[in-house]
N, C-alpha and C positions, 0 to 999 in steps of 0.2 A: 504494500500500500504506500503511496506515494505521498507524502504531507507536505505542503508547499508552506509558510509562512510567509502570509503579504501584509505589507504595510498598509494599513487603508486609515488615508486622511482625511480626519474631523474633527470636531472640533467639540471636546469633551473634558470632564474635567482629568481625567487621566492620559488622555492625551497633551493637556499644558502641564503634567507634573516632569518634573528634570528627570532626566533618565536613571540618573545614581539612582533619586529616592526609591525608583521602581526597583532594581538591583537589589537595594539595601532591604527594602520593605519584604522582598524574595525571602532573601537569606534569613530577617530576621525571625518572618515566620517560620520558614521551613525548619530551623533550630530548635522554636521554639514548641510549637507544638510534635516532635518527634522524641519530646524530654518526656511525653506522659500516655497514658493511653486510658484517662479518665474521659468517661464517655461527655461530661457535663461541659468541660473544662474544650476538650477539641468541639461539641456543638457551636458553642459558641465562636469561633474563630471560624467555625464552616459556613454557620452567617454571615460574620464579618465579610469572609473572602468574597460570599458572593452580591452583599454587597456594594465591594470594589467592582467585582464583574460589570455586573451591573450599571455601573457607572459610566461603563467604556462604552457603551451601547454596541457591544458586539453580537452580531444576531447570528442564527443557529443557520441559517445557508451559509454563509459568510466564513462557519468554523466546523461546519458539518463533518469534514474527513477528520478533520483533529482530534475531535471528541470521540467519534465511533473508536477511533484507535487509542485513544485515552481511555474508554470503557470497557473494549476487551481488555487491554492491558491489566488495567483495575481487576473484574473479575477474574482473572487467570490469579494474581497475587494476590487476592484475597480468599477466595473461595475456592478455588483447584488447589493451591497451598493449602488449606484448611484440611482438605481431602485426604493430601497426599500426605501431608506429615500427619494424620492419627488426631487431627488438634491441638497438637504439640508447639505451635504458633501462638496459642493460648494462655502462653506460659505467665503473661502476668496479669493474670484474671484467678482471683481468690475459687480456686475448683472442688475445695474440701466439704461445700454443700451448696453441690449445684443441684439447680430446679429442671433437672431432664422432662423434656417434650416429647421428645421420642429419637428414635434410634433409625440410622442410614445405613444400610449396606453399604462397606467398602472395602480395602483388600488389606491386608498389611503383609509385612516383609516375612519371609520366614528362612530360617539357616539351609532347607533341603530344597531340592526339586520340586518344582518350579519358581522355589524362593517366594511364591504369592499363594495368601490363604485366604478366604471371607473372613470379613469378620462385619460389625457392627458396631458405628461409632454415634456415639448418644449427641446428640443436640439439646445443649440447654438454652437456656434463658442469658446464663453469662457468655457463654460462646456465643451465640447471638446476637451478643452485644456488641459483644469485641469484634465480630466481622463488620460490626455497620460501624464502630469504630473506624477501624483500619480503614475501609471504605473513603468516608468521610475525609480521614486525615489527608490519602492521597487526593483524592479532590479539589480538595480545599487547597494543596498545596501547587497542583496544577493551573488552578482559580485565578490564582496569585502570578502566577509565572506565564500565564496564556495572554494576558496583553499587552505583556511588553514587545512581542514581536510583532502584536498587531497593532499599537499604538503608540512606537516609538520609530522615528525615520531611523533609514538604515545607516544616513550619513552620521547619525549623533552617538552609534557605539561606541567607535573608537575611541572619540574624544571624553566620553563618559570613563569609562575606564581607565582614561590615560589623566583625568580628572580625582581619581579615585587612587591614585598612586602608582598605578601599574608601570612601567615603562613602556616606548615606544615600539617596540618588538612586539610586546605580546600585550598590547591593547591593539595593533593592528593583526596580529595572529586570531585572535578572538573576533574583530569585526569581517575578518573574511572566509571564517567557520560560519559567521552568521547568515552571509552569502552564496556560501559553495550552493545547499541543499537548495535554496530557489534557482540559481542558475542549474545545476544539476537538473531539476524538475524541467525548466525551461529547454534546453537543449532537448532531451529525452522526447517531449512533445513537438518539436521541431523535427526531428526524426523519424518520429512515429508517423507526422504528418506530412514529411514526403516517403517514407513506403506506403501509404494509403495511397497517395497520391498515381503510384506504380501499378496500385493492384493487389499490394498486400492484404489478406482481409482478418486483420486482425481481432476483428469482435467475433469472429466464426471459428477460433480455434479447436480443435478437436485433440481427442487424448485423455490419457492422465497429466498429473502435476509436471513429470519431467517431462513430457513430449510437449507441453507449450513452454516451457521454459530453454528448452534447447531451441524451439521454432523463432520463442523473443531474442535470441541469442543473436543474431545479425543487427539487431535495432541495440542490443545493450553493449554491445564490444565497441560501435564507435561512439558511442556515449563517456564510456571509462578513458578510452583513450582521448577524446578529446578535453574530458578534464584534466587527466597529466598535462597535457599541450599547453594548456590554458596556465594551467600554475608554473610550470617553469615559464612561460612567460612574462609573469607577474613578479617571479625571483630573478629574472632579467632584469628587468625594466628597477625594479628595486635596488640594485646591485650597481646598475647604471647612476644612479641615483645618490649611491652613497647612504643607504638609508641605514641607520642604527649608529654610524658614526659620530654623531653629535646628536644633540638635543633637536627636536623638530617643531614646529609650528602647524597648527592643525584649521584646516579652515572655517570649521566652525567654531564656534565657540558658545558656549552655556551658559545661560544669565539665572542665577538661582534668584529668585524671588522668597518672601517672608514664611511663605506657607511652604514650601519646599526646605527650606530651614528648618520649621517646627518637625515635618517628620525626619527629617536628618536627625532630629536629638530623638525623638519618640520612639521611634525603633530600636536602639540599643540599649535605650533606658526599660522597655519593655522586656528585650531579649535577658536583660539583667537579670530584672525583677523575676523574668519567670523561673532564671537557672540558679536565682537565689533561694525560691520556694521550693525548688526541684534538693538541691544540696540540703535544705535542712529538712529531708524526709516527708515532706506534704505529699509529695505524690508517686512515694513507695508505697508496696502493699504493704496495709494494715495505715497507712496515713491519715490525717482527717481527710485530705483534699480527694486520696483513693477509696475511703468507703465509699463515696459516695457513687463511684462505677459499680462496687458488687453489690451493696447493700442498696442504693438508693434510688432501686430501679421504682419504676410504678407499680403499686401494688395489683395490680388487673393484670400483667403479666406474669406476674408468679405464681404457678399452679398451687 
């Protein structure tokens, strides 16, 4: 599946926030809520993020491959994981008097032939939980990280992270990783779109899995190769250039405003506060801030 990330320009409040913020506001979450797996505690941030979403006014044709491919991803690690490891993912959900629902057919390991035996793995209330947990947390964390590609120009990475301390090597390393995958995308439909043009009938494939993937194999070989081409070109022309030798001057330039300030302090002072609740045991099990994931569920769900 092919995910392109485009910039699409409007004019929204998260579209005028500095790029750092977006960056920073990224990291702070994603820290911060991976420090706990209290259900009450990541609800709320899953708000939060979406929120933010929300804000961007980004609509669902707009981000549609994104997301499907965000969703499988999600289900596969949250619930085929669940599966596969016995619940053993579980691991910090209070399980010494769980509220079983009932019981799923599924395999576990065993030391002989064929090494796989039935077995039957209970679903509680706390497992449960902790899958729409985990659920949730990745979400929320993609939430957070999905508009910055789509509402941040492509010109302003570099300089954002070269803003952020980076040096000039690998703040432009980073802004033309952000690059490759939509040229990559672009090329590839260029290509596609003159073998249709031939005759190719590529929506008519016939086969299994590898017999259209060897038939795509003429459209994908000068695809790869025209990306090598393309990047030594770019370490040409760089090289030509002199680049990394001195200090460089970036053509745009980032005007932080007051509000963009505010969440410059907001976020670390939050990412603190929360790794300071996290260090003094709030939200280990048996914590006050962790009962309230095993014990503080609603009483209508617990048989």
């Amino acid at each position: 599946m092919l995910i392109n990330f485009t910039y699409i320009k409007r004019d929204t409040p998260i579209h005028r926030l500095d790029p750092r913020v977006k960056f920073v506001l990224m990291l702070a979450y994603a820290l911060s809520v991976a420090q706990t797996s209290n259900l009450w505690f990541v609800l709320v941030g899953f708000i939060g993020a979406w929120l933010y979403y929300r804000a961007a006014r980004l609509s669902w044709k707009e981000t549609r491959r994104t997301w499907i491919f965000i969703l499988f991803l999600c289900f596969i690690l949250v619930v085929v994981n669940y599966f596969f490891s016995g619940g053993a993912i579980a691991q910090g959900v209070d399980m010494s008097h769980a509220h079983v629902l009932f019981f799923v057919p599924s395999l576990k390991l065993t030391t002989h032939f064929p090494f796989l035996a039935p077995s039957s793995l209970p679903m509680s209330v706390e497992s449960l939980f902790f899958m729409l947990t985990q659920a949730m947390r990745i979400i929320s964390i993609v939430v957070i990280s999905l508009p910055i590609t789509y509402t941040t120009d492509p010109s302003q990475f570099g300089v954002a992270f070269r803003e952020m301390g980076l040096g000039d090597k690998v703040s432009y390393a980073i802004e033309l990783s952000f690059r490759f995958l939509p040229t990559t995308v672009r090329d590839f439909q260029t290509t596609l779109d003159a073998q249709r043009a031939r005759g190719f009938e590529i929506d008519k494939l016939r086969g299994g899995l590898f017999s259209k993937v060897a038939r795509l194999a003429p459209m994908l070989v000068p695809v790869v190769i025209g990306s090598i081409v393309g990047a030594e070109d770019i370490i040409s022309a760089m090289e030509l250039r002199c680049f990394g030798v001195t200090k460089r001057t970036w053509l745009v330039e980032l005007q932080t405003r007051p509000r963009d300030r505010l969440f410059l302090w907001l976020c670390p002072i939050g990412l603190l506060l929360i790794t300071a609740l996290n260090i003094a045991g709030l939200f280990v099990p048996g914590g006050p801030l962790h009962v309230l994931h095993t014990q503080g569920l609603p009483q209508f769900l617990v048989p």
